[in-house]
C-alpha positions in Angstrom: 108.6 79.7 97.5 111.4 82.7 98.0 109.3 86.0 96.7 106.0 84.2 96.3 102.6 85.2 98.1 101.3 82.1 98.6 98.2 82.8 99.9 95.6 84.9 97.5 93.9 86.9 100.0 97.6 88.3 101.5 98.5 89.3 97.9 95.2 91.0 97.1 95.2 93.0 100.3 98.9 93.6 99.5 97.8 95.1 96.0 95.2 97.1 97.2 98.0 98.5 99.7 100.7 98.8 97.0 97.3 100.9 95.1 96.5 103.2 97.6 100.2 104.2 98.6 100.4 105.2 95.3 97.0 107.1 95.3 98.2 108.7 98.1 102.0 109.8 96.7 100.1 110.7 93.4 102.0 107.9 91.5 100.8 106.9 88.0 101.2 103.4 86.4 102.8 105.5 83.0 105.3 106.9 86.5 105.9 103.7 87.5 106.5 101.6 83.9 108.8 104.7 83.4 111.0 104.6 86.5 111.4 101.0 86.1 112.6 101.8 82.7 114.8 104.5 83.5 116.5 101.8 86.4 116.7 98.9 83.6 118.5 101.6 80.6 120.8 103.2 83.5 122.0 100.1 85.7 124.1 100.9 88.7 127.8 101.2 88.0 128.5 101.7 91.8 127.9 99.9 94.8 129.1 100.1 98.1 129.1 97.3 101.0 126.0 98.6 102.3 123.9 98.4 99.1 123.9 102.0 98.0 124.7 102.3 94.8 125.0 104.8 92.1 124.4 104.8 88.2 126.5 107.4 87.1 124.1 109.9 86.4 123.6 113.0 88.4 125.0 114.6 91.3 128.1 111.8 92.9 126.3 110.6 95.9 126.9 111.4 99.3 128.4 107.5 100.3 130.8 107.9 97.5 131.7 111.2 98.2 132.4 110.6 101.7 134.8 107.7 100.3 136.0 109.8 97.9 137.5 112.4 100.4 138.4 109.9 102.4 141.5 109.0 99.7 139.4 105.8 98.8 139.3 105.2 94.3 136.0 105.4 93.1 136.7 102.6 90.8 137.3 100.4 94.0 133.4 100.5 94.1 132.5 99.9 90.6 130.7 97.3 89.4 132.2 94.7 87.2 130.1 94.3 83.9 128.8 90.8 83.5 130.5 88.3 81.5 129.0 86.9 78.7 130.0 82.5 78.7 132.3 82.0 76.0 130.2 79.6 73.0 132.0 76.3 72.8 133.4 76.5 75.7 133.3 72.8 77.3 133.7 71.9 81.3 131.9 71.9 84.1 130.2 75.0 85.5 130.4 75.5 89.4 127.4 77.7 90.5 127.3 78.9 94.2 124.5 76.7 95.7 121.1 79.1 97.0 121.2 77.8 101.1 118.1 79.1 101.2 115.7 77.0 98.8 
């Protein structure tokens, strides 16, 4: 149950949480459903070893700067785009196994 609240009482005090944090930061639902938006039309395209990651947009951030100036490619921290299976393609597919299930 990875990412599950099993218990109903834990997850309804957790939403009245999540509710007043953003009563308190003045953050809409329309705010909300349109930053998750904005994240799911401009993926990242960069992503360091530390989880930082960039989309592209804006200002280059300081962790890529830094690597920048250090003589480090930017493309060495690009993300590769997903591939798409090929259709009729036949075989076996090896998928890493989740240890933590």
């Amino acid at each position: 149950m990875i990412g599950k609240i099993a218990d109903g009482e834990a997850r309804d005090r957790l939403i009245i949480w999540i509710r007043r944090r953003m009563a308190e930061f003045g953050i809409t639902f329309e705010a909300l459903a349109a930053s998750i938006q904005h994240e799911l039309d401009h993926p990242p395209l960069y992503r360091d070893a530390k989880g930082n990651d960039w989309n592209g947009l804006g200002e280059m951030p300081d962790w890529l700067r830094a690597a920048k100036n250090a003589g480090v490619d930017p493309a060495f921290f690009r993300i590769a785009p997903k591939q798409e299976p090929e259709k009729g393609r036949r075989g076996k597919r090896y998928v890493q196994a989740d240890l933590f299930e």
